[in-house]
N, C-alpha and C positions, 0 to 999 in steps of 0.2 A: 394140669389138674390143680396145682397150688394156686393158680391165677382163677379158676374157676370158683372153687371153693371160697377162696380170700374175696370175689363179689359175691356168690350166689348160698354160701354155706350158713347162712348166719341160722342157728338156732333158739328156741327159745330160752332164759339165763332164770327164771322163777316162776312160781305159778300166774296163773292169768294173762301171762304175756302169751303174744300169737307174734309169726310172722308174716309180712304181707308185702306182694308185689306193688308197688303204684309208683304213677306217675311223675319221674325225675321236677322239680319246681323248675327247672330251668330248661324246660319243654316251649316253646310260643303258642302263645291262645292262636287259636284257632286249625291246631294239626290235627286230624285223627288220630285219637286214641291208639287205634292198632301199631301206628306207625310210630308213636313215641317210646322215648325211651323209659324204661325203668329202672326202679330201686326200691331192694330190699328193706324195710323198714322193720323194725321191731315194735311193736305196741302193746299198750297195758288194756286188754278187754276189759279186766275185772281189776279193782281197787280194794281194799276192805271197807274203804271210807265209801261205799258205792252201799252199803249195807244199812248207814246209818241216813244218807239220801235218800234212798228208798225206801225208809220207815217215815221220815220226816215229810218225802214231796212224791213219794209214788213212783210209780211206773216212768210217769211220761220226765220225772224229775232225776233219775235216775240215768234214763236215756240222752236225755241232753248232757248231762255232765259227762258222759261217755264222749259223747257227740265231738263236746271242746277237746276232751283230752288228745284223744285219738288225733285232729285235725293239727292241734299244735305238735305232739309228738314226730305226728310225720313228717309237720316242715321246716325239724329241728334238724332230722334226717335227712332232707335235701328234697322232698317229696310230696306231692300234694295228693289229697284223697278228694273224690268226685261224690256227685251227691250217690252216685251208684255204689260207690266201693263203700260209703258208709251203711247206705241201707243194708247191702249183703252181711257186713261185721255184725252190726247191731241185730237183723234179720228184721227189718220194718220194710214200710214201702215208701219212696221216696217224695214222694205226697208227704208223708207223714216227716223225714229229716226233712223237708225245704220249710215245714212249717216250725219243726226247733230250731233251725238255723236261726232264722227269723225271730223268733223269740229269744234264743239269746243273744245274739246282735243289740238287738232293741232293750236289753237289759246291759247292756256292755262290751258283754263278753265278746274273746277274739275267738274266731271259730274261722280260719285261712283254707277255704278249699279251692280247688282246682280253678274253680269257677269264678272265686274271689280275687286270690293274691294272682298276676301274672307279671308278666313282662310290658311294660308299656311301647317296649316299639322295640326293633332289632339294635344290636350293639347298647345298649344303654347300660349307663356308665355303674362303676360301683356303687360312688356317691347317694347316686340314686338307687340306688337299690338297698344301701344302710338306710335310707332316711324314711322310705317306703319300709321295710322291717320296723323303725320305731315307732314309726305311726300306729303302726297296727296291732301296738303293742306287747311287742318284743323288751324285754332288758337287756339290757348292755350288755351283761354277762353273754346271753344268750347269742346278741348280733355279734361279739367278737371272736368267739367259736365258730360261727359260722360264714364267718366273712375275712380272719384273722387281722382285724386293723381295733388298735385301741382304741379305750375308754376317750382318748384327747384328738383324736381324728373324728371319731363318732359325733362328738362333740361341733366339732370345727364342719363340721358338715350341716349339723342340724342348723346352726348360726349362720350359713351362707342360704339354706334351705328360708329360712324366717326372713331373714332380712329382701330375699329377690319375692317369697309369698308378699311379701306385708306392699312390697312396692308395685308387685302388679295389682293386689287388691284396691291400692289406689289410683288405678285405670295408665301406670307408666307403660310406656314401649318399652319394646326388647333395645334398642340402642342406648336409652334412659337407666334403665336396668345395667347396663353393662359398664357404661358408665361411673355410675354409682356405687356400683355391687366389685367389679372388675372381674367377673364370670365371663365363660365364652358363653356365645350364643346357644351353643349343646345346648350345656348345662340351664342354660337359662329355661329355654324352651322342655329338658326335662322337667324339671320343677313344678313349672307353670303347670305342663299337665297331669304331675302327681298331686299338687293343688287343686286342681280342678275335679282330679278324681277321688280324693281325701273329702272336698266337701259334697260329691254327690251321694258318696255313699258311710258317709256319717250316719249312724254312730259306731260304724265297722273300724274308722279308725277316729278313733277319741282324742288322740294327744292333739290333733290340727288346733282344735281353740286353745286348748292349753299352750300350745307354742308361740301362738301368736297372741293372744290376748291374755297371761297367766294371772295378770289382777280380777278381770272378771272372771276368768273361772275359778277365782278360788274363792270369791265373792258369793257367785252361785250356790259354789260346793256349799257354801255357811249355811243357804236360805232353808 
């Protein structure tokens, strides 16, 4: 019963907060739903700051900001929320979240659902999985809680992360790479296609230019 409660007991700790079943993050894209594991999550439905949103941007402005919170919240907790499990919280139709997502994305925002952040292939490494966390705009604080490896590993990652991007971006091989880099070919081949999936689905993860080119973005940022 102690072991039950200690997973499944979490209550709510102040107003507006909810409890909610979803999707462990470290589930593989493409399992049924039914068959995956879950985790309890605690979340903030309501803010007070969700008051003064709503007088300023409305209903639909209001909702999105729900939207981010909730999705970050959950996958601080180890958990990702579906476009379904948002619609149900918020009580919209998910027509209606795929079209906020989309808008906040496109304004910046990190909004990680189920559908978004996954696993890029079995076994894949820490490494890659802190550097895929900052991309998508995680803080430090946040990746070393969740990952328990410091600010100075975090670090030494993202630098092996940039330097193997920046040499496949100019057309090297994986043996050129490894060479150069002193990576295994894993890692290599991780990268490359956290890389590849960092720039298809920009602007979901922001830091990629800034990693790699921080003069022009910060050039831009002026314009």
């Amino acid at each position: 019963m102690a072991g039950y409660f200690s997973e499944y007991g979490k209550v709510p700790t102040r107003s507006g907060e909810i409890c909610y079943l979803a999707v462990a993050a470290t589930e593989p894209a493409g399992k049924p739903l039914r068959t995956c594991a879950k985790v309890e999550v605690c979340l903030e439905l309501t803010d007070p700051s969700d008051l003064e949103v709503l007088r300023e941007h409305g209903l639909a402005g209001m909702r999105r900001r729900r939207i981010a919170r909730l999705t970050r919240q959950a996958r601080i907790q180890g958990a990702l929320l579906t476009i379904e499990d948002l619609a149900f919280i918020v009580t919209s139709s998910t027509a209606t979240i795929k079209r906020d997502i989309a808008w906040l994305r496109s304004a910046g925002e990190q909004v990680p659902t189920r559908g978004q952040i996954r696993d890029i292939g079995p076994g894949v490494s820490h490494k890659t999985e802190i550097v895929q966390l900052w991309l998508w705009g995680y803080q430090f604080t946040d990746i070393e809680t969740r990952t328990g490896h410091s600010e100075t590993s975090i670090m030494r990652y993202l630098q092996d992360f940039k330097q193997v991007a920046a040499l496949y971006a100019r057309n090297a091989t994986t043996p050129e790479i490894r060479a150069a880099t002193g990576r295994s070919a894993r890692v290599i081949s991780e990268y490359v296609a956290l890389y590849e999936r960092a720039r298809r689905e920009f602007p979901a993860a922001p830091r990629l230019r800034d990693l790699l080119d921080p003069a022009k973005a910060k050039k831009g940022a002026n314009l």
